[in-house]
ROSE-709458 format. One record per residue (C-alpha): x, y, z; residue in three letters. Coordinates in steps of 0.001 Angstrom, whole numbers, plus 500000, padded with zeros to 6 digits. Layout:
! residues N
XYZALA/...
//
This chain:
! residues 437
148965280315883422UNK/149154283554885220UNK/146588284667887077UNK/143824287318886095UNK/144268290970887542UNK/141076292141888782UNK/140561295868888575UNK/137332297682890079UNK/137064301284889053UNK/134905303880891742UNK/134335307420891626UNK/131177309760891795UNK/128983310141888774UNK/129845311839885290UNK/134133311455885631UNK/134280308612882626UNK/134072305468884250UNK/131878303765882023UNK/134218305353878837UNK/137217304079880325UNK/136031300794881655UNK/135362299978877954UNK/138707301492876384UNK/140735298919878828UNK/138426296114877881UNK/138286296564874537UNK/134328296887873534UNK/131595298744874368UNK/130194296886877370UNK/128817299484879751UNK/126706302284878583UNK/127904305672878001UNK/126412308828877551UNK/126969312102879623UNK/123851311834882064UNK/124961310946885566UNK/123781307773887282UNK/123520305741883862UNK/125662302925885357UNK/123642301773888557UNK/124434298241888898UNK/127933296840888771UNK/129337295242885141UNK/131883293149884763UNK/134676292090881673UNK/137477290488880606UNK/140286292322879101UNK/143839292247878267UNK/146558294387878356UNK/150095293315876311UNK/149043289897876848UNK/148030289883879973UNK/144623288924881510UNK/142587291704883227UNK/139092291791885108UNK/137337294702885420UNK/134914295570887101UNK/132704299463886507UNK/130766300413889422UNK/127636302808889739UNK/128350306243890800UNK/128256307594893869UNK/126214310139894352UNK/126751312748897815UNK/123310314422897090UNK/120913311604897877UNK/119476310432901032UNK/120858306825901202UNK/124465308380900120UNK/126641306121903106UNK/125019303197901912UNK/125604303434898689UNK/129104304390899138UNK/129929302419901443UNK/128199299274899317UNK/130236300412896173UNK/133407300772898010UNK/133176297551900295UNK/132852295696896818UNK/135513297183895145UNK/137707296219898636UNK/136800293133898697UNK/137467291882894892UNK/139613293977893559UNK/143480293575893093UNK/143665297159892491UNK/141278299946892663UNK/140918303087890282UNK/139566306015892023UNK/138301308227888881UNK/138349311782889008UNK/137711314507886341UNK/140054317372885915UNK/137679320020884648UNK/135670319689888389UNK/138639319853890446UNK/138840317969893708UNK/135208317948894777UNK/133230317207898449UNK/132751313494896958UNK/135867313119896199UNK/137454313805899781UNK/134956311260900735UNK/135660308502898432UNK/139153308777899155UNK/138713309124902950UNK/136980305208902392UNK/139695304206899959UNK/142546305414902157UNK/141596303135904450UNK/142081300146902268UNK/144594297644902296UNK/144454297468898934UNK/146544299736896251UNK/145066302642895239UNK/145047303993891962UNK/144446307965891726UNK/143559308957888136UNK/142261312156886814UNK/140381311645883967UNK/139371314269880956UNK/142570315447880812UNK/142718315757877210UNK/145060318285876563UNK/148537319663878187UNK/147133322633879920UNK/144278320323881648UNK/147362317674882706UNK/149235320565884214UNK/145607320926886724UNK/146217317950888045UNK/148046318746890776UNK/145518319986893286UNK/144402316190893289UNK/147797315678895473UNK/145419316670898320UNK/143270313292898475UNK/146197311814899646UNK/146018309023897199UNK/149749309334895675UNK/150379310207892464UNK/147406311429890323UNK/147480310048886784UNK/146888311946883992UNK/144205310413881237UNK/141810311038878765UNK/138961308378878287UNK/137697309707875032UNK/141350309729873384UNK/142348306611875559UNK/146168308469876717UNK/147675307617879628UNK/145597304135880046UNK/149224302166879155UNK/150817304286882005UNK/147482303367884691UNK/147470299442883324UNK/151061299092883877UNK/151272300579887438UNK/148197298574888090UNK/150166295489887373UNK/153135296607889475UNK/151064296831892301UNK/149069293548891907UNK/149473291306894843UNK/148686287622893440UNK/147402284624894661UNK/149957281979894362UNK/149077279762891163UNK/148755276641892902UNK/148270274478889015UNK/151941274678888613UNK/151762271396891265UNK/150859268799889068UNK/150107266278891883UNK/147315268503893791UNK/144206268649892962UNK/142697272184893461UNK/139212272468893108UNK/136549275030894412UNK/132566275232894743UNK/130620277375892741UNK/127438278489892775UNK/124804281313893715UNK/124571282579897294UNK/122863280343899894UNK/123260277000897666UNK/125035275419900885UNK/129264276157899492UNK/129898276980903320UNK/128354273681904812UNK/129882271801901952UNK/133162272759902937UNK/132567272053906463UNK/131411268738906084UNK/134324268052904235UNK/136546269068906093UNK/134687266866909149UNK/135119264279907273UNK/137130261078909481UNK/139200259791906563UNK/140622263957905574UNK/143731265380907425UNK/143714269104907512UNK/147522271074906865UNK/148217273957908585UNK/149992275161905383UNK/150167278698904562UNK/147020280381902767UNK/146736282746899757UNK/147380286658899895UNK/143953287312900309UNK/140880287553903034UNK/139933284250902170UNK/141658281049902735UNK/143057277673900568UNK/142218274927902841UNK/144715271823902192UNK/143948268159903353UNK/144713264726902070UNK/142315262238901536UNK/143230258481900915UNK/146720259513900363UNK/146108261978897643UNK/146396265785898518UNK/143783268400897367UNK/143361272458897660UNK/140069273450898780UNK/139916277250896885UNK/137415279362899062UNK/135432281635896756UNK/136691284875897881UNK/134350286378900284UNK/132342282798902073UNK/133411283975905106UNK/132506287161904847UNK/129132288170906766UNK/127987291138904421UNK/124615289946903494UNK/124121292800901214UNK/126810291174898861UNK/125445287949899061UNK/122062289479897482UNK/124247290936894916UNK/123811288372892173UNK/126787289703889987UNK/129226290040892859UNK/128478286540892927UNK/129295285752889536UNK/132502287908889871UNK/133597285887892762UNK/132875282548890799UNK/135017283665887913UNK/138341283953890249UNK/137661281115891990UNK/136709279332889037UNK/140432280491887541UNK/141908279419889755UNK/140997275450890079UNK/141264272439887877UNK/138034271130888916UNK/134667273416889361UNK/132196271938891800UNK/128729273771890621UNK/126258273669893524UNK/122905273537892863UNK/119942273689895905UNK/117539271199895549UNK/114641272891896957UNK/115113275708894357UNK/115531274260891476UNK/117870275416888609UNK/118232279396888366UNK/119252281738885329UNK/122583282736887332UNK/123403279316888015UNK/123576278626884232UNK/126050281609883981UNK/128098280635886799UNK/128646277148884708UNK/129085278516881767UNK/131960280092883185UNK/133557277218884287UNK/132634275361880689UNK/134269278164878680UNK/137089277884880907UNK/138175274534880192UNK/137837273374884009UNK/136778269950884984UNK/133150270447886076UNK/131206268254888559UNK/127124269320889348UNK/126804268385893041UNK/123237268855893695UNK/123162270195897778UNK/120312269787900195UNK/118704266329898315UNK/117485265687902227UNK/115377268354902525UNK/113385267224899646UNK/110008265091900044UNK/110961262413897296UNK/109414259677895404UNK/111393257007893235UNK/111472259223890627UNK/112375262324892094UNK/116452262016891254UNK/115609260782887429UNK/113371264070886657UNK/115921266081888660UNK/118510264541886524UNK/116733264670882927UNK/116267268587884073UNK/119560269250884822UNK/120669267676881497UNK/118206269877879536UNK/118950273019881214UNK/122635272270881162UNK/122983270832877819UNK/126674271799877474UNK/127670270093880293UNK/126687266951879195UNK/129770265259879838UNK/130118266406883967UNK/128582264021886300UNK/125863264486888431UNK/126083263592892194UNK/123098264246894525UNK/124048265592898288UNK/123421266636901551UNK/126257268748904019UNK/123549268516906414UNK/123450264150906395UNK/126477263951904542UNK/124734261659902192UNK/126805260325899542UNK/129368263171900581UNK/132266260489900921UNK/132135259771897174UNK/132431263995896228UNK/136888263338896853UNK/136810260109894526UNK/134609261965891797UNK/136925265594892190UNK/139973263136891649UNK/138750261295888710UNK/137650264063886541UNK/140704266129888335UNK/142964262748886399UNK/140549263230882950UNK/141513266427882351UNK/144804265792882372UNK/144759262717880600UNK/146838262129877308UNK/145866259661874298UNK/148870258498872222UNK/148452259404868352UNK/148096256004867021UNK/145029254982869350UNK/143572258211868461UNK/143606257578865099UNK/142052253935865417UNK/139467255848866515UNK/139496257880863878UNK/139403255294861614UNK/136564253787863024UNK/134577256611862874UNK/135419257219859471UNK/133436254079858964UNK/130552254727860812UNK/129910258605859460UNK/132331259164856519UNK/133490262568856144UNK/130910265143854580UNK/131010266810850949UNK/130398269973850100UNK/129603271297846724UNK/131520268226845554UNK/134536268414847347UNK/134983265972849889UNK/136318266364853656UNK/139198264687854518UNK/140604263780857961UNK/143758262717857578UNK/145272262472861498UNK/144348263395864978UNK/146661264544867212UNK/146976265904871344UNK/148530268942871540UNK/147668269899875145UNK/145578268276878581UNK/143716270354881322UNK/141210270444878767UNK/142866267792876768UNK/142783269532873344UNK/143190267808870051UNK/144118268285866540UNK/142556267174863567UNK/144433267633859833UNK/141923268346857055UNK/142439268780853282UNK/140092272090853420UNK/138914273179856824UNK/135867274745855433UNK/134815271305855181UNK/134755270649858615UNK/131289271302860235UNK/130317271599863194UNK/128625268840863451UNK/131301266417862383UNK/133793267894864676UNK/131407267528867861UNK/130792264166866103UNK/134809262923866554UNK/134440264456869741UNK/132000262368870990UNK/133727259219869074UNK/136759260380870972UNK/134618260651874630UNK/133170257253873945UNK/136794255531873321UNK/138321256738876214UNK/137912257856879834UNK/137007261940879384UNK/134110261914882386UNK/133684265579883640UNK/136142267257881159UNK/135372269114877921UNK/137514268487875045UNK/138486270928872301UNK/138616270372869006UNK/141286272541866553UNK/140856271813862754UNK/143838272793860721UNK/144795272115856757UNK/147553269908856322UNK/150029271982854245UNK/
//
């Protein structure tokens, strides 16, 4: 699957970023109205454009009038740098070229990103023709648009994709196993990586890296060979992004994309967090193997109880991961960090692992017996065949007389019959219901 693009749109206040960060993504997601500095935090979205993935990201204005102005610009801008593909500098036609402007693009020129230079408002041919003067930012070509009748976004959307420079998708090799740690700043991702990489029993390759700031580490252990994904931006030292909790969700998401197997790191001393269940549910809704590698267990006064509680917690607050395994670390120690490869190769193998039709529909069978098929109204469910249509999730099939029938329940219900037949430790499964015509 091809990778996401990930756009980040910047510009000072009151241009239309907000209007057309929600005409590429499809919904109203940020806030607009015509009062400058609504946005002040950064939002994020998925999108698509003629098929293809998009993430965007809408940043808060910045303003030239205000004390802390260099910080803020500078903040904005160093974000958009950083995670962006591609970067939109917004303008507005009806201002002309402005102070801010020449500033903004003075910080984007410097980039080694592309740049993007569109001139927004431009909602009529006599305001296109003004678009000109915007030559001087010396951004390239300015694009013409108009957020509030959404022309000239298929024009923007495809250049942006012309000028995308991808990671490599390292999925299409079936025999590595590419995995990444995710988690909130400060959990311990960097030591993790470290200490496995200090490992005795892992050979490092010198192999070539991804297009971007931050590096795929490859080594083998015990003769099978794995891709360590960085989350873009661990080796970065800009504390202010690490206290910017949605830049770290943004930077989950791509690494997250990116790997078969998601490695959510919690911090024992902190306990579970709202962003950590966000960060998961990521991974969860992206059909990626998931392991919960709980980091820092040393630092923790214990008693014999302490892992069961920490366990039954995790399982409450995570109650839709309750098929990923729970392993309890320290990078510090490296306690029980020699059994983290075995586990990432395991689930890595359950996601891609394929039932053949007739056991699956033993299975069936049997559960059949156990919980026949509900009725509704007098009409009576029937299951007549599973199927496996695809791995990494493996994703099944099951052929109903009416699929109104089918609750939810009783679906979740084969799934777990299916779970408890075979081998699916630390991989979701999907369940499709179709009528059988």
């Amino acid at each position: 699957m091809a990778q996401a693009l990930t756009l980040a749109i910047v510009g000072r206040p009151n241009v239309g970023k907000s209007t057309i960060f929600n005409r590429i993504v499809g919904e109203r997601v940020s806030i607009v109205e015509d009062i400058p500095g609504v946005t002040r935090d950064r939002i994020y979205a998925r999108g698509e454009w003629l098929g293809r993935s998009l993430n965007v990201i809408d940043t808060g204005g910045l303003e030239f009038n205000q004390a802390d102005f260099m910080s803020q610009i500078h903040m904005q801008a160093e974000i958009a740098m950083d995670e962006a593909d591609v970067i939109i500098m917004l303008t507005d036609v009806r201002d002309g070229v402005t102070k801010t402007d020449e500033m903004v693009a003075k910080l984007l020129r410097k980039t080694d990103k592309p740049v993007i230079l569109a001139v927004n408002k431009a909602d009529n041919p006599e305001q296109r023709a003004d678009i000109y003067d915007f030559y001087r930012l010396g951004l390239g070509d300015p694009y013409p648009l108009s957020g509030s009748h959404g022309l000239g976004l298929g024009d923007l959307l495809e250049r942006a994709f012309q000028l995308a420079h991808k990671e490599p998708d390292l999925n299409d090799d079936e025999d590595l196993i590419t995995f990444s740690f995710i988690g909130r700043p400060n959990v311990g991702k960097s030591s993790l990586v470290n200490a496995i990489l200090g490992e005795e029993r892992v050979i490092v390759s010198d192999l070539a890296g991804t297009t971007r700031d931050a590096v795929d580490t490859f080594f083998t252990y015990d003769n099978r060979d794995f891709a360590m994904i960085d989350t873009a931006g661990i080796r970065k030292k800009g504390k202010v992004y690490e206290k910017t909790e949605k830049y770290a969700v943004m930077r989950a998401m791509r690494a997250i994309e990116r790997s078969r197997v998601a490695v959510l790191v919690l911090n024992a001393e902190e306990g579970i967090q709202e962003q950590d269940k966000t960060i998961a549910g990521y991974a969860h809704e992206a059909g990626k193997a998931i392991i919960i590698l709980v980091n820092k267990w040393d630092a923790l006064e214990k008693d014999n109880h302490s892992m069961k509680k920490f366990t039954e917690d995790i399982r409450y607050q995570f109650a839709f991961l309750d098929y990923a395994p729970i392993l309890f670390v320290s990078a510090k120690t490296k306690q029980r960090l020699k059994q983290l490869p075995e586990l990432i190769e395991r689930v890595a193998d359950n996601h891609q692992r394929r039932v053949q039709s007739s056991v699956l529909n033993e299975v069936l069978n049997q559960a059949i017996l156990i919980n026949p098929a509900p009725s509704d109204k007098g009409r009576k469910l029937r299951v007549y065949y599973l199927t496996q249509v695809s791995v990494g999730p493996p994703t099944f099939v099951a052929f109903v007389n009416d699929k109104e029938l089918m609750h939810f329940s009783y679906e979740r219900f084969l799934s777990n019959q299916i779970r408890e037949a075979f081998d699916f430790e630390g991989t979701p499964i999907h369940m499709i219901t179709r009528e059988r015509k």
